[in-house]
C-alpha positions in Angstrom: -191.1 68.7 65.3 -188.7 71.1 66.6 -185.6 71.1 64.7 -182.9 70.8 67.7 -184.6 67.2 68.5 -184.5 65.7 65.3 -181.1 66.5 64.8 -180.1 64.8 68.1 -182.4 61.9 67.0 -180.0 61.6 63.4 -176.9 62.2 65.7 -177.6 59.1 68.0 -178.8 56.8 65.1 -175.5 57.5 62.9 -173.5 56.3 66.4 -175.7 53.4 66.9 -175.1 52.3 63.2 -171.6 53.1 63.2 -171.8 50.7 66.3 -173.1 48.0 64.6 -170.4 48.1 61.5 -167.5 48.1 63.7 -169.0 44.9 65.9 -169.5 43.6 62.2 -166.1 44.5 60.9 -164.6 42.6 64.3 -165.7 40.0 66.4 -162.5 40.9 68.8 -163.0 44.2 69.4 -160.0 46.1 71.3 -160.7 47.8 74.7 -159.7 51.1 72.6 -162.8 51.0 70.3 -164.9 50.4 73.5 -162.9 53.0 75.4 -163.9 55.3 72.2 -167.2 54.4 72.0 -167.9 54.5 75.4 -165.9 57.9 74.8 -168.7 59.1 72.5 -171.7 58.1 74.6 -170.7 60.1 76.9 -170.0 62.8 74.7 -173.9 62.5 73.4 -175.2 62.0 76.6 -173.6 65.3 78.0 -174.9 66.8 75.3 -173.0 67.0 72.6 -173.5 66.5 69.1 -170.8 63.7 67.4 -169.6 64.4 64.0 -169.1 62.5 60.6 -165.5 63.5 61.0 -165.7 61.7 64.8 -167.4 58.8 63.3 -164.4 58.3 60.8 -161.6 58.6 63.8 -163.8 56.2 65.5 -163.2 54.1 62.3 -159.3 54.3 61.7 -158.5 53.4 65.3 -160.7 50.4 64.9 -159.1 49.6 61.5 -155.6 50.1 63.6 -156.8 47.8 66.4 -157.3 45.1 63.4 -154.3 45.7 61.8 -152.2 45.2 65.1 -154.2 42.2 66.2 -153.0 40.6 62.4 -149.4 40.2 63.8 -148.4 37.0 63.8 -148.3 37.6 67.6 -149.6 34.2 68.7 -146.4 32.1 66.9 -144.3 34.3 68.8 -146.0 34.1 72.5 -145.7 30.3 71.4 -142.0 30.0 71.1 -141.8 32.2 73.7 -143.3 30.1 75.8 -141.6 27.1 74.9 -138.7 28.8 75.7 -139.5 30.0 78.7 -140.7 26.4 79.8 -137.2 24.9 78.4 -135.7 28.2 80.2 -137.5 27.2 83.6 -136.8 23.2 82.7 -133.3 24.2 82.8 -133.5 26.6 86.0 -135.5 24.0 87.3 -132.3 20.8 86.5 -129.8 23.3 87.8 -131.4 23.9 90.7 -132.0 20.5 91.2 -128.5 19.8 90.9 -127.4 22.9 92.9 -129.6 21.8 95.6 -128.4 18.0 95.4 -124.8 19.9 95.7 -126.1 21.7 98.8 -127.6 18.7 100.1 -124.5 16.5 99.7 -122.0 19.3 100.8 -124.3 19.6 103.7 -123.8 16.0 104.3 -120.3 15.8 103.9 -120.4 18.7 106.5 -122.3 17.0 108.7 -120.6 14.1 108.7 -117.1 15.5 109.1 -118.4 17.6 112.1 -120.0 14.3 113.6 -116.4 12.5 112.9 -114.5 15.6 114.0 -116.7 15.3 117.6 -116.5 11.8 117.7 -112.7 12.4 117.7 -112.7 15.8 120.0 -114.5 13.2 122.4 -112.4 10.0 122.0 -109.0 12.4 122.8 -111.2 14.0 125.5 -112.0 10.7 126.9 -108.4 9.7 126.2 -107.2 12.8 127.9 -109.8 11.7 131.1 -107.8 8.5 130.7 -104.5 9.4 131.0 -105.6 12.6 133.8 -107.0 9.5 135.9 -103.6 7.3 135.4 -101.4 10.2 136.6 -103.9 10.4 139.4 -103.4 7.2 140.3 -99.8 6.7 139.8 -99.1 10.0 141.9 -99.3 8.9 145.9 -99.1 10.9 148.5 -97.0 9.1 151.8 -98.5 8.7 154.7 -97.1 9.4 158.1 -93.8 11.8 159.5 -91.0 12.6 157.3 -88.4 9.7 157.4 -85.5 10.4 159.7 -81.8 11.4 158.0 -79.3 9.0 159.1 -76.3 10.3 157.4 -73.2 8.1 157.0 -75.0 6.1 159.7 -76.5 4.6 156.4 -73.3 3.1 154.7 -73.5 0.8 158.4 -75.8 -2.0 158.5 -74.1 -2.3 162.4 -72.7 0.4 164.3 -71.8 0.5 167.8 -69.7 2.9 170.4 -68.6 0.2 173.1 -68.4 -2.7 170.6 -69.7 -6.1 169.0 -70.1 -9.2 170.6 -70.5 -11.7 168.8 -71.5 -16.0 169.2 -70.8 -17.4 165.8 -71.7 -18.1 163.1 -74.0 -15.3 162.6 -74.3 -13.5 159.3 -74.1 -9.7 158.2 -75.2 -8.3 155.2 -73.4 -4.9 155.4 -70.9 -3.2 156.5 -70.0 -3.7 160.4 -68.4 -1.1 162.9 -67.5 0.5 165.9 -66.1 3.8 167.2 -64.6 5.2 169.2 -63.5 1.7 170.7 -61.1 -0.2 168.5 -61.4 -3.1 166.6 -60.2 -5.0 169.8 -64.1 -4.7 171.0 -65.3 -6.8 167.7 -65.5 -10.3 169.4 -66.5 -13.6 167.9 -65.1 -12.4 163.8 -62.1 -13.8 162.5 -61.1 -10.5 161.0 -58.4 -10.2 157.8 -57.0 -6.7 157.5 -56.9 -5.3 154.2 -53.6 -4.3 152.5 -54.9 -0.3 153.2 -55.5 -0.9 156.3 -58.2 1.2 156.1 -61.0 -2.1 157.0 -60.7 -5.6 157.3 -62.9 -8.8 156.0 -64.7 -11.7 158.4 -66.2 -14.5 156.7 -69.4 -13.6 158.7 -69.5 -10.3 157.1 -71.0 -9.5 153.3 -69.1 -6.2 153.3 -66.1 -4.1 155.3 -65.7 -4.3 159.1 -64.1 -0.6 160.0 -62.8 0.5 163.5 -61.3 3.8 164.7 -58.0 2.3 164.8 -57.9 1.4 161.1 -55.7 3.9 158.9 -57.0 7.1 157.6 -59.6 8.4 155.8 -61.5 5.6 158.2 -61.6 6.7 162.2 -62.3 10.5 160.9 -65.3 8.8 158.9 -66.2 7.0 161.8 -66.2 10.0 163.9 -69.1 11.3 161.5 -70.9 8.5 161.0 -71.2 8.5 165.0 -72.2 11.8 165.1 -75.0 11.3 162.2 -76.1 8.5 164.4 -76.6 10.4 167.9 -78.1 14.0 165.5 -80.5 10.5 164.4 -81.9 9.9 167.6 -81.9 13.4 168.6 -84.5 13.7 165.3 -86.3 11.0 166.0 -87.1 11.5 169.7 -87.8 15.6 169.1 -90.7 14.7 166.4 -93.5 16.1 168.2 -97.3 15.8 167.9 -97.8 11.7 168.0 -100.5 10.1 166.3 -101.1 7.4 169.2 -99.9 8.1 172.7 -99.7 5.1 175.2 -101.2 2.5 172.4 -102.0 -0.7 174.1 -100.8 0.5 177.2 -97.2 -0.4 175.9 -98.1 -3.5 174.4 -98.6 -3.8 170.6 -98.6 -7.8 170.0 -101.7 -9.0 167.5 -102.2 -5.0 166.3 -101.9 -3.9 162.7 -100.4 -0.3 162.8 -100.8 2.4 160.2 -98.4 4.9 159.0 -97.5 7.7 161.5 -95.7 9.4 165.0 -96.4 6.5 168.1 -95.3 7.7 171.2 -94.7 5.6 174.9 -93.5 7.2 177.8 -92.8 3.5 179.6 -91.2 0.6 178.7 -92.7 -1.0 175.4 -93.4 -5.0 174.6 -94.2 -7.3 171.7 -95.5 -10.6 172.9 -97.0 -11.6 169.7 -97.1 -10.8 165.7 -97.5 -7.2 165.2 -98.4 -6.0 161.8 -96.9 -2.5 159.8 -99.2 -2.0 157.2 -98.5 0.9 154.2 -97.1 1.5 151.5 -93.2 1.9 150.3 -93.0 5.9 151.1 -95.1 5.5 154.0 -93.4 6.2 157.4 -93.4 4.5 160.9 -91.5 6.2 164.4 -91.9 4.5 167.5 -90.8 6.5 170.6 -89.8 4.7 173.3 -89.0 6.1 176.6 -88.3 3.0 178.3 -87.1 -0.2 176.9 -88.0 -2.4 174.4 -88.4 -6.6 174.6 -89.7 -8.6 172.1 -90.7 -12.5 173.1 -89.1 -15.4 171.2 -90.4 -16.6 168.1 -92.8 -13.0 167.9 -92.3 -11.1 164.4 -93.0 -7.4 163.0 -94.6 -8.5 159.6 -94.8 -5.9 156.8 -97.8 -5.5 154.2 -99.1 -3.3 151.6 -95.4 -2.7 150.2 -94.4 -1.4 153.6 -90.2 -0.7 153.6 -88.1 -1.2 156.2 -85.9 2.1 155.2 -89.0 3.8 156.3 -89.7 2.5 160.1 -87.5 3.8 163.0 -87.3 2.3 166.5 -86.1 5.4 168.5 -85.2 4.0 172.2 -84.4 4.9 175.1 -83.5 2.1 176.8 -82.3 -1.4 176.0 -83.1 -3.4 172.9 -84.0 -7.1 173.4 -85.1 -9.8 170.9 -86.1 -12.9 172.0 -85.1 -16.5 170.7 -85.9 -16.7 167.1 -88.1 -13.7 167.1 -88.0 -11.0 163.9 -87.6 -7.4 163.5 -88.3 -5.1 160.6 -86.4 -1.3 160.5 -83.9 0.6 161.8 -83.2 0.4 165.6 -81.8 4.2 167.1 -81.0 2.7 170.5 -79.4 4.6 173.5 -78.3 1.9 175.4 -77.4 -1.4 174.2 -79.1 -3.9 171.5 -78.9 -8.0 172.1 -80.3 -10.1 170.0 -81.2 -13.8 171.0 -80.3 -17.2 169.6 -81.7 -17.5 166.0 -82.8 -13.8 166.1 -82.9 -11.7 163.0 -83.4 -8.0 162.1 -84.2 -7.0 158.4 -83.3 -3.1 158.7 -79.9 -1.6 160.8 -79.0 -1.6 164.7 -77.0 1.7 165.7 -76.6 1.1 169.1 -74.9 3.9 171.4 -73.2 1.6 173.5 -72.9 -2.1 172.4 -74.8 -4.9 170.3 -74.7 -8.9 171.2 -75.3 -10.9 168.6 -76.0 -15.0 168.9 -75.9 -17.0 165.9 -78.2 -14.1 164.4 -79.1 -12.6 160.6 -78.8 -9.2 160.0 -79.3 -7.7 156.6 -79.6 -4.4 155.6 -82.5 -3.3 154.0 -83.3 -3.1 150.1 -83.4 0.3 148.5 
């Protein structure tokens, strides 16, 4: 046999042997030992020839692979498990209770925002509320701007040529006349006061003042006379009417809203006629001609309609029939008479005289 082949053939039965001693030695053996044998197989199979001295290392790492797996290892890994699982039982509680914290502070979040909302909303709503009460508290008037009367409006009566008067009849206001003298107040029983600045009648609630009363009083009535003519003058220049020619000068049975009525004839109320606004609203009627209203026929006022805010700016004369009833002020050119039982709720400033017959006249309210 040639000698280089039966060498090879001792060299691969001493590593097969070896083989079998270590598998012997250690049922577990350690990926080293394979990793060295593996190691040595390929050595052989290259070629090359494994030594008793190889065989031994082969040995003592084996032996060290033993000696390491002896350690009590297993004990260890044990407790460290355990702790690890009381570790990650403890992890696990407190994040468990963190995430019940989260989870409640969440809430509490939520439900403060949903309150917080719920109240942005109510004071939104409230604010809605009060935004729609100022709204409707806030009104606008309707109609021309109200004329100025002046001093005229300390006079529930004025005239230039004088008062006539068929008793009893009853003022509420003050009464007079200028620039005639007190001499032209007919049908009062009139007491002069100690100032002789006005004098007192039984059918007068208030003063009864004349241009021949002592001072400060015919200077006032100079001015009040003059407010009362720079009236008229307003009231008739107010241009742009909202009804021209209504009724073809005859307003009995309408109901007439706020605003400038014009008539260039002679105007007549036969019947109820109706005003109908509210307490700012304004009413001027102008008249070119004159004005008669039939016994027993009234000017009514509805919706909180004031008689401070409704002029009667005429041109000619002024003439209430028996009984009949008239709401606002009267700016008359000429003269005003009122009939038997007649009664105005407003003032009559009459630029030549008013006749009054057992009549009421009462200034407005405020």
């Amino acid at each position: 046999m040639n000698p280089n082949l039966q060498s090879a053939s001792v060299n691969i039965g001493l590593a097969f042997g070896l083989l079998a001693l270590l598998l012997t030695a250690c049922d577990d053996t350690s990926s080293i030992t394979y990793n060295a044998v593996e190691d040595s197989s390929d050595s052989i199979d290259g070629g090359d020839e494994l030594s008793i001295d190889d065989a031994t290392d082969v040995k003592d790492k084996s032996d060290g692979v033993d000696l390491a797996d002896g350690v009590d290892t297993p004990d260890v890994h044990t407790t460290d498990v355990a702790d690890s699982t009381d570790s990650a039982e403890v992890i696990d509680a407190d994040s468990t209770d963190s995430d019940a914290t989260e989870v409640a502070d969440a809430t509490e979040v939520a439900d403060a925002t949903e309150v917080a909302d719920a109240t942005d909303a109510d004071a939104t709503d409230a604010d809605a509320m009060d935004a729609d009460t100022i709204d409707t508290d806030v009104l606008v008037a309707l109609g021309p701007e109200p004329v100025q009367l002046g001093l005229a409006e300390d006079y529930v009566i004025l005239a230039s040529a004088g008062v006539t008067n068929l008793p009893p009849s009853t003022v509420i206001g003050n009464l007079g006349v200028s620039p005639i003298n007190s001499t032209a107040i007919t049908g009062f029983v009139l007491v002069m006061d100690l100032s002789g600045q006005f004098s007192t009648a039984i059918q007068v609630t208030g003063q009864v003042r004349a241009a021949n009363y002592a001072n400060p009083t015919p200077e006032d009535l100079i001015t009040t006379v003059g407010d009362m003519q720079a009236a008229f003058a307003d009231a008739a220049s107010r241009t742009t009417p909202d009804f021209v020619g209504l009724g073809g000068g005859e307003i009995g049975s309408l109901t007439l809203s706020p605003g400038l009525y014009n008539w260039t004839t002679a105007l007549s109320i036969t019947t109820d006629v109706i005003l109908d606004g509210g307490p700012d609203d304004v009413w001027i009627f102008q008249i070119a001609g004159a004005v008669t209203q039939a016994a027993g026929a009234q000017v009514l006022l509805t919706g909180g309609a004031s008689a401070n805010n409704i002029f009667w700016e005429v041109a000619g004369a002024v003439t209430l029939g028996a009984n009949a009833h008239l709401e606002g002020i009267v700016l008359g050119q000429t003269s005003i008479a009122l009939g038997a039982g007649a009664s105005v709720n407003g003032r009559i400033l009459a630029q030549t005289a008013v006749t009054l017959n057992h009549n009421a006249v009462s200034q407005p309210t405020p």
